[in-house]
C-alpha positions in Angstrom: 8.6 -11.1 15.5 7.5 -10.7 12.0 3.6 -9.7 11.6 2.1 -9.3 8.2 -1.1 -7.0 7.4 -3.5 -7.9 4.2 -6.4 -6.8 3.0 -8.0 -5.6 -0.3 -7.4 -1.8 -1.5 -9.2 0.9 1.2 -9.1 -1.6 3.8 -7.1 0.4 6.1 -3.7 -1.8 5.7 -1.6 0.7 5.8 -2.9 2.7 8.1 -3.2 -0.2 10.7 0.2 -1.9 9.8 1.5 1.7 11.0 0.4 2.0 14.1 1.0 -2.0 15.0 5.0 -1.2 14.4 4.8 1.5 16.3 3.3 -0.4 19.1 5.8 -2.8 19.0 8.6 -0.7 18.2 8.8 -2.8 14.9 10.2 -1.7 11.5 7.4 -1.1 8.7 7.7 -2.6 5.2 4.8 -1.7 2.7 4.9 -3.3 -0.3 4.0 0.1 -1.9 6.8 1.2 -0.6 8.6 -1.8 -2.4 6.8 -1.2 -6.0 8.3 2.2 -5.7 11.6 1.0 -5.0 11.2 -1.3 -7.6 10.5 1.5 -10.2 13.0 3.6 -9.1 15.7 1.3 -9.5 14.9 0.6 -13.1 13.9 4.8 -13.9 10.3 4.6 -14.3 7.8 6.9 -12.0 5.6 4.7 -9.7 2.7 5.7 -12.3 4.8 4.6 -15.1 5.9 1.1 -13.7 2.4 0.6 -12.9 0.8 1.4 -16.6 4.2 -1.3 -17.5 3.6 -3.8 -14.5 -0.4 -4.3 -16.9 1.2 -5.6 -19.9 4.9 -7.0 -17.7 3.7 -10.1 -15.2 7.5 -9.9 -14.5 6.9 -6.6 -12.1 4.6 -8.4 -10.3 6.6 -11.2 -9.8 9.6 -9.1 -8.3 7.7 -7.0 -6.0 6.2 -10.2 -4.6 9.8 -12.0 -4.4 11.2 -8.8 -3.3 8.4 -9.3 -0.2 9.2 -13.1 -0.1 13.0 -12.6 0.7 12.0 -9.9 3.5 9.9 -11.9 5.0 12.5 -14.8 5.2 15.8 -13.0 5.4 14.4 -10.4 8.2 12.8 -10.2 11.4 11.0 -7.8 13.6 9.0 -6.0 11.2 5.2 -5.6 10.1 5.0 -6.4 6.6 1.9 -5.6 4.4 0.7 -5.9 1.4 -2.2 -7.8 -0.3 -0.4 -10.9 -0.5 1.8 -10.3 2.9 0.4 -13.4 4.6 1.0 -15.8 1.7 4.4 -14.5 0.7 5.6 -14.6 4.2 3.9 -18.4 4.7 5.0 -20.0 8.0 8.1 -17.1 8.7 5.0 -15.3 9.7 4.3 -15.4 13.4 0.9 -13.6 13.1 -1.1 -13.0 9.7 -3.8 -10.4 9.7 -6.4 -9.4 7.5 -8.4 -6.6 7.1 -11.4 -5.8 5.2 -14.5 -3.9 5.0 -17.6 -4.1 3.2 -16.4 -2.5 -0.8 -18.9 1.0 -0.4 -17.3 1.4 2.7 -13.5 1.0 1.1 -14.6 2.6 -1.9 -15.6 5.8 0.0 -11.9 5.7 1.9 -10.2 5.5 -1.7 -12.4 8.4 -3.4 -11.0 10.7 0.1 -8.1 9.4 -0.7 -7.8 10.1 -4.3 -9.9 12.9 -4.8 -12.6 10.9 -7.0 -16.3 10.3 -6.9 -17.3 7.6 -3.8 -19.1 5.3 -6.9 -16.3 5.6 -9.3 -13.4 4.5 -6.5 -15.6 1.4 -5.9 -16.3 0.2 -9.4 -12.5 0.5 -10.3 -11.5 -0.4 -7.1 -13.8 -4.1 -7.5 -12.5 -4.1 -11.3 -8.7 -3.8 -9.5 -9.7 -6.9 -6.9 -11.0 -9.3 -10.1 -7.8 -8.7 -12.2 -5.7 -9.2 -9.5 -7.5 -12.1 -7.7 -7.0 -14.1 -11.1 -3.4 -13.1 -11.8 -2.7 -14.3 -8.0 -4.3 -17.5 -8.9 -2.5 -17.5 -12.0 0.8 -16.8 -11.2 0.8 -18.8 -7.9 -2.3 -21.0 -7.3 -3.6 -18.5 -4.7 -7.2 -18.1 -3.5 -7.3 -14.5 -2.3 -10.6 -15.2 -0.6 -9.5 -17.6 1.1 -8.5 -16.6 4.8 -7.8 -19.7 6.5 -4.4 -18.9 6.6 -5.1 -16.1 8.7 -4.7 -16.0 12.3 -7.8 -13.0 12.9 -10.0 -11.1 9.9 -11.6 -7.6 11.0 -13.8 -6.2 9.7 -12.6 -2.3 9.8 -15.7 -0.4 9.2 -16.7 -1.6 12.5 -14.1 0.3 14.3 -11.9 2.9 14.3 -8.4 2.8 13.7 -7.1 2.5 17.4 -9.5 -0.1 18.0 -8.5 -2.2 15.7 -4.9 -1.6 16.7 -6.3 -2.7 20.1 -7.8 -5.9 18.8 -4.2 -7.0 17.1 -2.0 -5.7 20.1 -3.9 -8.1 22.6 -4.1 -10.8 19.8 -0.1 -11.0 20.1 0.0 -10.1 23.5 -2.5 -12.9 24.8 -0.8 -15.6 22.3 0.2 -18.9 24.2 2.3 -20.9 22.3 1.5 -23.9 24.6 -2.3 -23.7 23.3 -1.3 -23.5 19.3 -2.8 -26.3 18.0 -0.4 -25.5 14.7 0.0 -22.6 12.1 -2.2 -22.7 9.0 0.1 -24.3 5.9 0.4 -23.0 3.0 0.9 -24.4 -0.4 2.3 -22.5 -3.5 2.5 -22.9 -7.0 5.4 -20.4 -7.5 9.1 -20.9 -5.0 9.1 -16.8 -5.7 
């Protein structure tokens, strides 16, 4: 079974892809957890390859084949990143995404980072822009749009385990009989 988790930054992807391979004893794959693979592998500190990866579109187009050939090549994982749900396409047997309103995310990231609640918001909305255009750039993808997901939560709503909750019966109360069809997706880019 391969799930993917996406979401903007402070949506609690990470958090939630976590606990959904845990409760189906699947392996997790962040693509953080990739970029920093990535920038090991070529000698650069994750801070480094990122200042690089502003100026290099090539970085961001390895990390996101790097996620691409998971997706295709392996099975029984939970793979998340922003762009989990495009890059895994129709390998994909569930595609979430998480969001929450950007004061609410913004707040999680400042915590997180040890920065002012206002300040983790603004950069965190400048972060979302640049990115949204490069993704439609690069591949001819609409970030905002979530048809190709199979459920959107909103996760200010609820807490963590909740949300877990909401995902673990999604899968769990799936019936392949009643799937009138997976949401296609075209690309711009093979990756």
């Amino acid at each position: 079974m391969l799930l993917t988790v996406s979401g903007p930054p402070g949506s609690g992807k990470s958090t939630t892809a976590a606990l959904l391979a845990d409760a189906f004893d699947l392996e997790h794959v962040s693509g953080g957890d990739i970029f920093r693979q990535l920038a090991d592998e070529r000698g650069y500190t994750p801070l480094e390859f990122n200042k690089l990866a502003e100026e290099n579109d090539q970085i961001d187009r390895d990390l996101d084949r790097r996620l691409r050939e998971i997706a295709v090549d392996e099975d029984d994982l939970v793979l998340e990143s922003r762009l989990a749900g495009w890059l895994a396409a129709e390998q994909a047997d569930f595609r979430f995404w998480l969001d929450a309103p950007p004061r609410v995310r913004g707040q999680r990231i400042a915590e997180r980072e040890e920065k002012a609640p206002e300040r983790a918001t603004e950069e965190t909305q400048a972060r979302e822009a640049s990115e949204a255009q490069r993704y439609e750039e690069y591949y001819g993808i609409d970030i905002r749009d979530l048809t190709i997901y199979d459920l959107s939560v909103n996760t200010a709503r609820w807490d963590p385990d909740s949300v877990l909750d909401m995902l673990v019966t999604a899968v769990e109360e799936y019936n392949a009989t009643a799937d009138e069809g997976q949401a296609q997706i075209d690309l711009d880019d093979d990756f």
